[in-house]
DSSP file (Angstrom, degrees, kcal/mol; ACC not computed):
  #  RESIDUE AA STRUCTURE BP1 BP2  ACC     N-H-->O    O-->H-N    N-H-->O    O-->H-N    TCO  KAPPA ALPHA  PHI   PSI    X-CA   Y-CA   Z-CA
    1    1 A X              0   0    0      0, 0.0    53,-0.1     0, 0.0    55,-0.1   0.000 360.0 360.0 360.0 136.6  -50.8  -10.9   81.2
    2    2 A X        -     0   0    0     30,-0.0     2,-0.1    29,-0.0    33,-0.1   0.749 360.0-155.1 -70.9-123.4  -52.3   -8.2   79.5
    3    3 A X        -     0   0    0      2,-0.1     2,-0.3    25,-0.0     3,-0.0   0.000   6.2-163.3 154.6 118.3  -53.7   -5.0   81.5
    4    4 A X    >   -     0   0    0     -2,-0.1     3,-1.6    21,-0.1    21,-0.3  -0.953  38.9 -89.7-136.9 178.8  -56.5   -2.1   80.9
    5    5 A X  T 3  S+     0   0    0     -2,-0.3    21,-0.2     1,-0.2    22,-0.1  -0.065 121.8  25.1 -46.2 147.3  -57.5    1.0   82.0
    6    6 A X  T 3  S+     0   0    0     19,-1.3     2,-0.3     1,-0.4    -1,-0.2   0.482  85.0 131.8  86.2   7.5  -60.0    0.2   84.9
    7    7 A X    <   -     0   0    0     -3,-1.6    18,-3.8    53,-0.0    -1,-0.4  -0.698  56.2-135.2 -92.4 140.4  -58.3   -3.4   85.6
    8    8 A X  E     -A   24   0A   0     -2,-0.3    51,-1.0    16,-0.2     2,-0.3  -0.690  34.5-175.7 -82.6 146.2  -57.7   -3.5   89.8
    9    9 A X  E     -AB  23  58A   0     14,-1.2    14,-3.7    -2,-0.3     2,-0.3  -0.963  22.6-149.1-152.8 168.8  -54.1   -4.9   90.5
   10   10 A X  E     -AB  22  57A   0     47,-3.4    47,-1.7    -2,-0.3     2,-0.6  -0.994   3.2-160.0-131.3 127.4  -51.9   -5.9   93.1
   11   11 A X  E     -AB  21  56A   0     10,-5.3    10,-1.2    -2,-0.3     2,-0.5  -0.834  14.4-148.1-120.6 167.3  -48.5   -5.9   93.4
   12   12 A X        -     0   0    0     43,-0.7     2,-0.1    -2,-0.6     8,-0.1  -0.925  18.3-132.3-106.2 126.5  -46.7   -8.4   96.2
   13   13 A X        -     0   0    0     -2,-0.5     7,-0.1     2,-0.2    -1,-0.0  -0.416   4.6-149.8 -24.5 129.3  -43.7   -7.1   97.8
   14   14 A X  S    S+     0   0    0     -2,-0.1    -1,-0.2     2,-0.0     4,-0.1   0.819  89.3  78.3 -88.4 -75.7  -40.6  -10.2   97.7
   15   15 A X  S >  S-     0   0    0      1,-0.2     3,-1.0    -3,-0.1    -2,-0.2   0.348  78.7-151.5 -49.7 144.5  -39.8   -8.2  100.7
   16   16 A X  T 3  S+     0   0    0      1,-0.2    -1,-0.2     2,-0.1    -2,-0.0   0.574  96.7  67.5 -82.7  -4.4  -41.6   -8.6  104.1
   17   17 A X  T 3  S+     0   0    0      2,-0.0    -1,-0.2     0, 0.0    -2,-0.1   0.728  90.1  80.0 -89.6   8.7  -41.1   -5.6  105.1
   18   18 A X    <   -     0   0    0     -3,-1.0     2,-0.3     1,-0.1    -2,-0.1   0.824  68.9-141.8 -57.9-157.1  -43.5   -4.3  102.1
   19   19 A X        -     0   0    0     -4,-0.1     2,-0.4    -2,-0.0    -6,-0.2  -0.495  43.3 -84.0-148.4 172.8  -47.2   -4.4  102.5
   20   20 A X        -     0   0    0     -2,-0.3     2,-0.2    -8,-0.1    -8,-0.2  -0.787  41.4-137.9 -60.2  99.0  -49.2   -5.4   99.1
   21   21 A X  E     -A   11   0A   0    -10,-1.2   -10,-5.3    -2,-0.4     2,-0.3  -0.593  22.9-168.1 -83.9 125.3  -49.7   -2.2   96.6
   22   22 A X  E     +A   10   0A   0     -2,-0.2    20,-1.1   -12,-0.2    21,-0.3  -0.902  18.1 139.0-119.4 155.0  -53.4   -2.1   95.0
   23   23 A X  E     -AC   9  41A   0    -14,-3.7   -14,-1.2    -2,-0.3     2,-0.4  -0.853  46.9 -95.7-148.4-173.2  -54.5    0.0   92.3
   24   24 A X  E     -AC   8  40A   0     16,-1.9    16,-1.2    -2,-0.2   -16,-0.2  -0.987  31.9-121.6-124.5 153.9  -56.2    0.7   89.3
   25   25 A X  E     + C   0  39A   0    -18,-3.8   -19,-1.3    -2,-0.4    14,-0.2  -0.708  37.1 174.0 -61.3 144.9  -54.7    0.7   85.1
   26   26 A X  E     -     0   0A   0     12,-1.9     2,-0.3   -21,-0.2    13,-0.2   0.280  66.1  -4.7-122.5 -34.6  -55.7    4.3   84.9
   27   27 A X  E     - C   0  38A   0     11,-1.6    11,-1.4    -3,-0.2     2,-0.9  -0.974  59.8-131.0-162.9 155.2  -53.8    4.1   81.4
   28   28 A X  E     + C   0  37A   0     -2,-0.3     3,-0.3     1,-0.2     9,-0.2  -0.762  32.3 179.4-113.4  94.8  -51.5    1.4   79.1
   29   29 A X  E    S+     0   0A   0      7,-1.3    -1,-0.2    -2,-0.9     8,-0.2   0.776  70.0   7.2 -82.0 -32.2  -48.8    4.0   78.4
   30   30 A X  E    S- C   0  36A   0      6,-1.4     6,-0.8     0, 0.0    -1,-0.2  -0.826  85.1-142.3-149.1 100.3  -46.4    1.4   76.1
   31   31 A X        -     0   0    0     -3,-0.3     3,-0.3     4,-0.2     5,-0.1  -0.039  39.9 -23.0 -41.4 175.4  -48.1   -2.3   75.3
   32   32 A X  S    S+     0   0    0      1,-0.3    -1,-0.1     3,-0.1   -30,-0.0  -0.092 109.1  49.1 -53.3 145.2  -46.2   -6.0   75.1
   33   33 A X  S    S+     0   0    0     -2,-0.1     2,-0.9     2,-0.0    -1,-0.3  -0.947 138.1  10.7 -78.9 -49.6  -43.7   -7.2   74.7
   34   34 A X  S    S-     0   0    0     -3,-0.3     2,-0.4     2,-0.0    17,-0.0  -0.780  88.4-165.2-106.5  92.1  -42.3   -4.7   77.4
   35   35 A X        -     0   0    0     -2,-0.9     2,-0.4    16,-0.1    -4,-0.2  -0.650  10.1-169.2 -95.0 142.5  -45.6   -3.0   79.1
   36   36 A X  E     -C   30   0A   0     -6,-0.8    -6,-1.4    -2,-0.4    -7,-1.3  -0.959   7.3-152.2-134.2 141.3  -45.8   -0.1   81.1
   37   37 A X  E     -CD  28  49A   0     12,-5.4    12,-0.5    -2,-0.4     2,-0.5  -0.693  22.2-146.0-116.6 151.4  -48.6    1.2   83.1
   38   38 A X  E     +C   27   0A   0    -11,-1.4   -12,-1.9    -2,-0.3   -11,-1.6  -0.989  40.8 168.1-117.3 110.9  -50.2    4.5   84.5
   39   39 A X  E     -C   25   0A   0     -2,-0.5     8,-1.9     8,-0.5     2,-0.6  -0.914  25.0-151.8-117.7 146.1  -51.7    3.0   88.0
   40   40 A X  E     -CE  24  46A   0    -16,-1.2   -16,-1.9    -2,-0.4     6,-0.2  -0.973  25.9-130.2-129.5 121.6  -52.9    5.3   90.7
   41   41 A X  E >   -C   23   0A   0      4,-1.6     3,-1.2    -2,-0.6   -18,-0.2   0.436  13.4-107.1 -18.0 149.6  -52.5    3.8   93.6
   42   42 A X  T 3  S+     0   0    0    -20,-1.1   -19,-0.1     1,-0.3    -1,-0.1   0.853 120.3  57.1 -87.1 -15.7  -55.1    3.1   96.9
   43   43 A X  T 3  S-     0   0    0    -21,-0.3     2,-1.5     2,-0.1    -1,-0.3  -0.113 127.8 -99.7-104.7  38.9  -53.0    5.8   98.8
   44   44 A X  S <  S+     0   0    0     -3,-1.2    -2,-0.1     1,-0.2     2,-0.1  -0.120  81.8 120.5 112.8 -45.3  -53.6    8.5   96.2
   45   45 A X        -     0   0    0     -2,-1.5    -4,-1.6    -5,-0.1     2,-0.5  -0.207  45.6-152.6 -48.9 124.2  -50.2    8.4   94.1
   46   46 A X  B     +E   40   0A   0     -6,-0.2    -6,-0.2    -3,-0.1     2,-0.2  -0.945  20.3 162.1-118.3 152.2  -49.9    7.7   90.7
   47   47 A X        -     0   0    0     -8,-1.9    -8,-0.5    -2,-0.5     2,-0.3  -0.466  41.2-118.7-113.3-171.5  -46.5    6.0   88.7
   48   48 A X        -     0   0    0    -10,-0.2     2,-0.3    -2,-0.2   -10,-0.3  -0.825  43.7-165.0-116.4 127.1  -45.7    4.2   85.3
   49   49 A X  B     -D   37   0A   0    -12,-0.5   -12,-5.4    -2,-0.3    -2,-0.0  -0.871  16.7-151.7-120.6 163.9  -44.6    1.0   86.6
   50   50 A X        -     0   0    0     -2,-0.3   -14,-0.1   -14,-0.2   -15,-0.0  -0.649  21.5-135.9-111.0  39.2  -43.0   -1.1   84.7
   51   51 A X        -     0   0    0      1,-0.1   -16,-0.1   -17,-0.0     3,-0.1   0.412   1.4-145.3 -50.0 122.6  -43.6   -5.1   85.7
   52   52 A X    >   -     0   0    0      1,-0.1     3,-1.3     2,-0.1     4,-0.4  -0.296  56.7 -62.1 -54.3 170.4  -41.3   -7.7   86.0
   53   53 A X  T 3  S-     0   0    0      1,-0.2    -1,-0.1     2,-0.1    -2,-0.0  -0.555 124.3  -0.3 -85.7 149.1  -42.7  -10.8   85.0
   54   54 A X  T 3  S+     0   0    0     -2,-0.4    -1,-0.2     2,-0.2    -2,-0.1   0.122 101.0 124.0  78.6   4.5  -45.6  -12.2   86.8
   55   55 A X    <   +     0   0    0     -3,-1.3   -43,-0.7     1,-0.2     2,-0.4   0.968  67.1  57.7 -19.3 -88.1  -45.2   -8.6   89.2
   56   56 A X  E     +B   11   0A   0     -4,-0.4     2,-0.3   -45,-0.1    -2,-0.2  -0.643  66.2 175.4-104.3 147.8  -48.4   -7.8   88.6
   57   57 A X  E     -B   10   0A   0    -47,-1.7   -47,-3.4    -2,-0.4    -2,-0.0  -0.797  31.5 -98.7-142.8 160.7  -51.3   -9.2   89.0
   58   58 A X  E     -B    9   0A   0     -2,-0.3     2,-0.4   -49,-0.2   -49,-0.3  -0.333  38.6-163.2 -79.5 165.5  -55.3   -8.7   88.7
   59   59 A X        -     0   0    0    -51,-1.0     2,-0.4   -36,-0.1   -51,-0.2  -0.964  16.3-120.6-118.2  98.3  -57.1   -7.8   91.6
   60   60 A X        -     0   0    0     -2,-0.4     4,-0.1   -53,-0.1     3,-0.1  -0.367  33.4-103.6 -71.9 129.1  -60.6   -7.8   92.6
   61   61 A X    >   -     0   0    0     -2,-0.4     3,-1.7     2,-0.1     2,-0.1   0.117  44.8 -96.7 -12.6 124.2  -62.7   -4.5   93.8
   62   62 A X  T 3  S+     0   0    0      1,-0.3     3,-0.1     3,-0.0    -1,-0.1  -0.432 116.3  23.6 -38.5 124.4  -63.5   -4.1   97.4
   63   63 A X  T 3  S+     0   0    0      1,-0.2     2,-0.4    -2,-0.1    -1,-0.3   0.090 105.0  89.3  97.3 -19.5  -66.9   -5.6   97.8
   64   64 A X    <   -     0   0    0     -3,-1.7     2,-0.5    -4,-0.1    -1,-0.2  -0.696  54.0-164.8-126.5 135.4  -67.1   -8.1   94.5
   65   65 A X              0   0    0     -2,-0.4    -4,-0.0    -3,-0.1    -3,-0.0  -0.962 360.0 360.0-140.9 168.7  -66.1  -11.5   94.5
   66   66 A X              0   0    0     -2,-0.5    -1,-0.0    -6,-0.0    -2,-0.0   0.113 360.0 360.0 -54.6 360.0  -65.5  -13.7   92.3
């Protein structure tokens, strides 16, 4: 699955001892096959993550439903 800037995601910890990281695409730094992402984070932080597959996934905005 594809990602752009402004897309909410989530990513699940396999560990429990994790909590669930949300964000936003803030920018799609290297498309598919192998995609890499600029997310900033709900605690402030921005990466590049990288996903494994099926890693990340879309999210919806606080307040909107489906």
């Amino acid at each position: 699955m594809a990602f752009s800037p402004g897309d909410h995601v989530l990513v699940e910890a396999e560990s429990t001892d994790r909590a669930v990281r949300r964000g936003v695409v803030e920018e799609v730094v290297r498309d598919d096959p192998h995609p890499r992402y600029r997310i900033r984070w709900d605690d402030g932080h921005e990466s590049i993550y990288t996903p494994a597959a099926g890693a990340l996934k879309r999210d919806e905005p606080a307040g909107r439903s489906a």
